[in-house]
BAZALO-304235 format. One record per residue (C-alpha): residue in three letters; residue number from 1; z, y, x. Coordinates in pm, whole numbers, plus 50000, padded with zeros to 5 digits. Layout:
<atoms>
<atom resn="ALA" resi="NUM" w="Z" v="Y" u="X"/>
...
</atoms>
This chain:
<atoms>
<atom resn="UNK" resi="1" w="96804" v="20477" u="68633"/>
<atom resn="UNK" resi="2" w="96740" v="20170" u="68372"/>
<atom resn="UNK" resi="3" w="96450" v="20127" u="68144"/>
<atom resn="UNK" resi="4" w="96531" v="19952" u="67825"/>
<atom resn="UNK" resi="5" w="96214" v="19823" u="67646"/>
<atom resn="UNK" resi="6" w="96187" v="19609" u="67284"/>
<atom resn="UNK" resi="7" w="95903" v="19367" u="67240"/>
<atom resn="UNK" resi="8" w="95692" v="19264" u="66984"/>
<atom resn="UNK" resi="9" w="95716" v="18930" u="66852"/>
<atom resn="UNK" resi="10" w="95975" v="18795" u="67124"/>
<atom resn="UNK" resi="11" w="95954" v="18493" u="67291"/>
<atom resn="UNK" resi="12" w="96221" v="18222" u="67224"/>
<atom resn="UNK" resi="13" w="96401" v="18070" u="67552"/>
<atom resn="UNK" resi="14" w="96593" v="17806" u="67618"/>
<atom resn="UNK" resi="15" w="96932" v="17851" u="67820"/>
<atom resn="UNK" resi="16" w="97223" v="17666" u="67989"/>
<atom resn="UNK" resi="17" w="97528" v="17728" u="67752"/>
<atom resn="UNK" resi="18" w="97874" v="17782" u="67936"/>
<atom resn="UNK" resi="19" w="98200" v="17666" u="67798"/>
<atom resn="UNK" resi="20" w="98466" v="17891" u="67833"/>
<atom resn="UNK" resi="21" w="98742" v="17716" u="67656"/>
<atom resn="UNK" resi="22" w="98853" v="17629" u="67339"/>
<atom resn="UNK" resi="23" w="98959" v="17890" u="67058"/>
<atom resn="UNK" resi="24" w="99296" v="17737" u="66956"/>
<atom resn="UNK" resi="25" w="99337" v="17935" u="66636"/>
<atom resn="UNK" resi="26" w="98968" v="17805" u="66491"/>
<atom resn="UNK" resi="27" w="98999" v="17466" u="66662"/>
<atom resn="UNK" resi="28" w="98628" v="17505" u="66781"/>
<atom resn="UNK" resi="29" w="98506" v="17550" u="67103"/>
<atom resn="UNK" resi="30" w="98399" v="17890" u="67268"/>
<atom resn="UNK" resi="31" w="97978" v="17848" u="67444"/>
<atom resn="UNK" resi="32" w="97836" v="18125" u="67587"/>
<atom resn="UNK" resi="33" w="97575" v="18236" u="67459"/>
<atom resn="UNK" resi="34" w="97641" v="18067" u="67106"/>
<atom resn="UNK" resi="35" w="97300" v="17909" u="67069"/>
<atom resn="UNK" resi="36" w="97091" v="17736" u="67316"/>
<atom resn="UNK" resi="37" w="96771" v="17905" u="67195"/>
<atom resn="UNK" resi="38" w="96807" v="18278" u="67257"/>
<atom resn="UNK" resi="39" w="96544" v="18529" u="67092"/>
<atom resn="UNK" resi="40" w="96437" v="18761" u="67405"/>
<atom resn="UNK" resi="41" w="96336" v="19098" u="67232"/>
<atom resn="UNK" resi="42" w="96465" v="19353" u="67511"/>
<atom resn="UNK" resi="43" w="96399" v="19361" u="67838"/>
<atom resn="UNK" resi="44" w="96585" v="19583" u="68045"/>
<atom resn="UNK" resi="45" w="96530" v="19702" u="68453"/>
<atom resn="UNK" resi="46" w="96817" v="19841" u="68607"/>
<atom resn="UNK" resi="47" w="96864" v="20058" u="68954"/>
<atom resn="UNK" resi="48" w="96523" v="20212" u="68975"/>
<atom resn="UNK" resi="49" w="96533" v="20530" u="69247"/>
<atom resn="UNK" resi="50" w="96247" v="20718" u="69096"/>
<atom resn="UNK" resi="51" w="96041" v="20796" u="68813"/>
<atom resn="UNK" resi="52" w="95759" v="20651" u="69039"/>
<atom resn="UNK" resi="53" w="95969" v="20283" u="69022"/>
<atom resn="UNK" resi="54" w="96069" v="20332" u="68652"/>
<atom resn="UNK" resi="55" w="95662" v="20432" u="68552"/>
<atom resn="UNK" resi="56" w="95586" v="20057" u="68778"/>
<atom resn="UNK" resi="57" w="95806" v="19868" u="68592"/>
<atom resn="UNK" resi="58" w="95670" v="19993" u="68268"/>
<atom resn="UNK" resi="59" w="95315" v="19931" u="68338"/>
<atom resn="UNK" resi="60" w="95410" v="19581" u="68466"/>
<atom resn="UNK" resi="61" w="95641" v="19541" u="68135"/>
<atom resn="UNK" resi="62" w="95349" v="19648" u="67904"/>
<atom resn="UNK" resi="63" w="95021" v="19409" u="68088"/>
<atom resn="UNK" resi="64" w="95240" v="19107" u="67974"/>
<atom resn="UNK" resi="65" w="95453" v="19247" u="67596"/>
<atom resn="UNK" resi="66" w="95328" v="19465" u="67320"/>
<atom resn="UNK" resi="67" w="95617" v="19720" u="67329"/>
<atom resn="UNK" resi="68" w="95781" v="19740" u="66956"/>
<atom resn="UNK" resi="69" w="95712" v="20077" u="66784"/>
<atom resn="UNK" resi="70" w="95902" v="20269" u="66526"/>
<atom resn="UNK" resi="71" w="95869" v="20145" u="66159"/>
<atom resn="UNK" resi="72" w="96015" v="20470" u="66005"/>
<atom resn="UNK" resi="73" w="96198" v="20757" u="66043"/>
<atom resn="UNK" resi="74" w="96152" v="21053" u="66328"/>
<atom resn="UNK" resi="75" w="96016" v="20817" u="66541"/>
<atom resn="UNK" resi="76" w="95780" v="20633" u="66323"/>
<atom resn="UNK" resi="77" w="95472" v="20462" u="66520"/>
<atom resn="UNK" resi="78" w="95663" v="20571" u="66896"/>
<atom resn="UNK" resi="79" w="95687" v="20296" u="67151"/>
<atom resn="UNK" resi="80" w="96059" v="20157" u="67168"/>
<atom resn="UNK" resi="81" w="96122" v="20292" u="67523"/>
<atom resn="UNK" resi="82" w="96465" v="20389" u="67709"/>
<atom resn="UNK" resi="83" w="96522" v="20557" u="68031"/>
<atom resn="UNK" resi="84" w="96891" v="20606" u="68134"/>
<atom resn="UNK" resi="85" w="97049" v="20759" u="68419"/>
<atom resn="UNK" resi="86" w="97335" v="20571" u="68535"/>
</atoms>
């Protein structure tokens, strides 16, 4: 299973960009990811067994983030959870 949760107001973090080569037809070159400060508003947990493992993560997830909720629509004021089966 993976749980996919968004976060209210996201943390910013600071990563190591890779260069994978030079785009010939621009004439820039290609960094991955494309800025060095990254925006980290999803968190996601991937190959939890159980419900049990999935309900865990969750409560870990939501003692340190304030899960995003639903501005409008069907879902207006529901927490921005996922749970997948892969």
């Amino acid at each position: 299973m993976r749980l996919t949760v968004h976060i209210e107001n996201a943390p910013f973090e600071t990563r190591v960009q890779k260069n994978l080569g030079y785009d010939k037809i621009n004439k820039i070159v290609v960094l991955k990811p494309k800025y060095p400060k990254c925006i980290m508003n999803t968190l996601t947990v991937r190959n939890l067994r159980s419900m049990a493992e999935v309900n865990k993560e969750l409560s870990y997830i939501k003692d340190k983030y304030k899960v995003a909720k639903w501005k409008s629509g069907k879902k207006k004021d529901q927490e921005m959870i996922y749970i997948a089966n892969q």
